[in-house]
Structures are given as structure tokens and as C-alpha cells.
N, C-alpha and C positions, 0 to 999 in steps of 0.2 A: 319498828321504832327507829327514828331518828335522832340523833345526835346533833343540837346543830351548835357549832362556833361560832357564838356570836361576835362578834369585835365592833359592833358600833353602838348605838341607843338600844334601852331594852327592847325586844318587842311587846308589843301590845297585843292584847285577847282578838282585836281587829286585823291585826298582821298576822295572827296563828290561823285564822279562820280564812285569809286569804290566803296564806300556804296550802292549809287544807286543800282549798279548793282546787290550787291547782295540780296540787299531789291525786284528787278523785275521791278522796274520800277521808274523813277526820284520823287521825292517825295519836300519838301519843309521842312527846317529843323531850329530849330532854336535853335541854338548854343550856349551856353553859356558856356564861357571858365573862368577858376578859376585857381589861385595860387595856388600850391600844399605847406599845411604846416598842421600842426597838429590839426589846427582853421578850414579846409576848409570849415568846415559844415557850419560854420557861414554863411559865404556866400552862398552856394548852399541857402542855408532855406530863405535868404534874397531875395534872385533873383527867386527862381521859385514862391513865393508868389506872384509876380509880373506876372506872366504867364498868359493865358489865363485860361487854365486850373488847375493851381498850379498842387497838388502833385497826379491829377487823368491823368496826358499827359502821355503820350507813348514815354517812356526813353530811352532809349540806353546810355551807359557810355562809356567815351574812359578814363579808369582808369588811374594813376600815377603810373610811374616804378619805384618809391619807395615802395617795398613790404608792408612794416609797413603800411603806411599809405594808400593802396591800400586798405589794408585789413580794416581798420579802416571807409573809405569812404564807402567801399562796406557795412558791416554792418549797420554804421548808416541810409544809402538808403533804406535795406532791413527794417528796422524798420521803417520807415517813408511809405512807399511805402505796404509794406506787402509782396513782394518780391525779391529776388535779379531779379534786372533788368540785361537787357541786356546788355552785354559787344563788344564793338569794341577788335580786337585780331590784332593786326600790327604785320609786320613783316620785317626786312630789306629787300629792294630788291638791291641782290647781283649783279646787273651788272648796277649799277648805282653809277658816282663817281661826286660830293660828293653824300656821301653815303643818303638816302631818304628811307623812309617807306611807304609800303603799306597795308592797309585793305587788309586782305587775309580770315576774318570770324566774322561773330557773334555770340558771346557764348551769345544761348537759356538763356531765363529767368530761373530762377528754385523758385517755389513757397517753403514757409517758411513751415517747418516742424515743 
């Protein structure tokens, strides 16, 4: 099971099925979506305490498209965690109006140097 940190728009039944796919096989996932603000950590640390497995699950992040705080989030996980977790990568899909994003990649974890 996965844990994923959401920090942007929900996902959709369409973007869990495109994770799927690229994870190999449908999985079971359990989602926890956050407010994107300069505090977010507050929450993350409140809610995966709550986890079954708190800060030892198998993460996937689907970061905030505000830079700053993208980057603020991603640090503070990697210190919590002891590595940058892994990232969901969206992408608009350009033959869809209104316009909608798809899961196109997973940026690999990369361990703390």
C-alpha cells in the first residue's frame, strides 16, 4: 500500500488508474490530501501519525505547483523520512477541454546525501 501526499487538486479515479499503471499493477492507496500553505507540515505530521504505519509507509508525493513551498515540503519529508520520496510528475493532456491532467511519471526516490 501507498500513502500518497497529496498537496495539489484531488485525484481522480482517472489519475489512480494511471498511477496504477505505472506502479504494474492496481495497488490500494491511501490518500491524504493537504492545503497547500507555508504550515502544511503541520498537518502532514498530524495525519500520517495516524497511519498505520506512520513515517516507515511507502510514499509517493503529488507536490504543490507553488515552487517555494514545493520545495519547502519536499525538504521537510526528506528529513522526516530520510529520503526524498517519490514524486507523482502531471502533465496537462492537451486534447482535452476543459483542460485535465495526467500522471505521465514517477520521479524515483533519491536517498539523502
Amino acid at each position: 500500500m501507498h500513502v500518497i501526499l497529496n498537496f495539489a487538486h484531488p485525484l481522480t479515479d482517472e489519475q489512480i488508474a494511471q498511477l496504477d499503471a505505472l506502479l504494474g499493477e492496481p495497488q490500494t492507496h491511501l490518500i491524504l490530501t493537504f492545503p497547500v500553505h507555508f504550515e502544511a507540515m503541520k498537518a502532514v505530521d498530524k495525519e500520517v501519525s495516524t497511519t498505520p504505519q506512520g513515517w516507515h509507509a511507502s510514499f509517493l508525493v503529488n507536490p504543490p505547483s507553488h515552487s517555494v513551498i514545493a520545495v519547502l515540503v519536499m525538504e521537510a519529508l526528506s528529513k522526516r523520512v530520510g529520503y526524498r520520496p517519490p514524486m507523482l510528475r502531471l502533465a496537462r493532456d492537451e486534447e482535452s477541454l476543459p483542460p485535465k491532467f495526467k500522471i505521465v511519471e514517477i520521479l524515483p526516490k533519491q536517498e539523502r546525501t
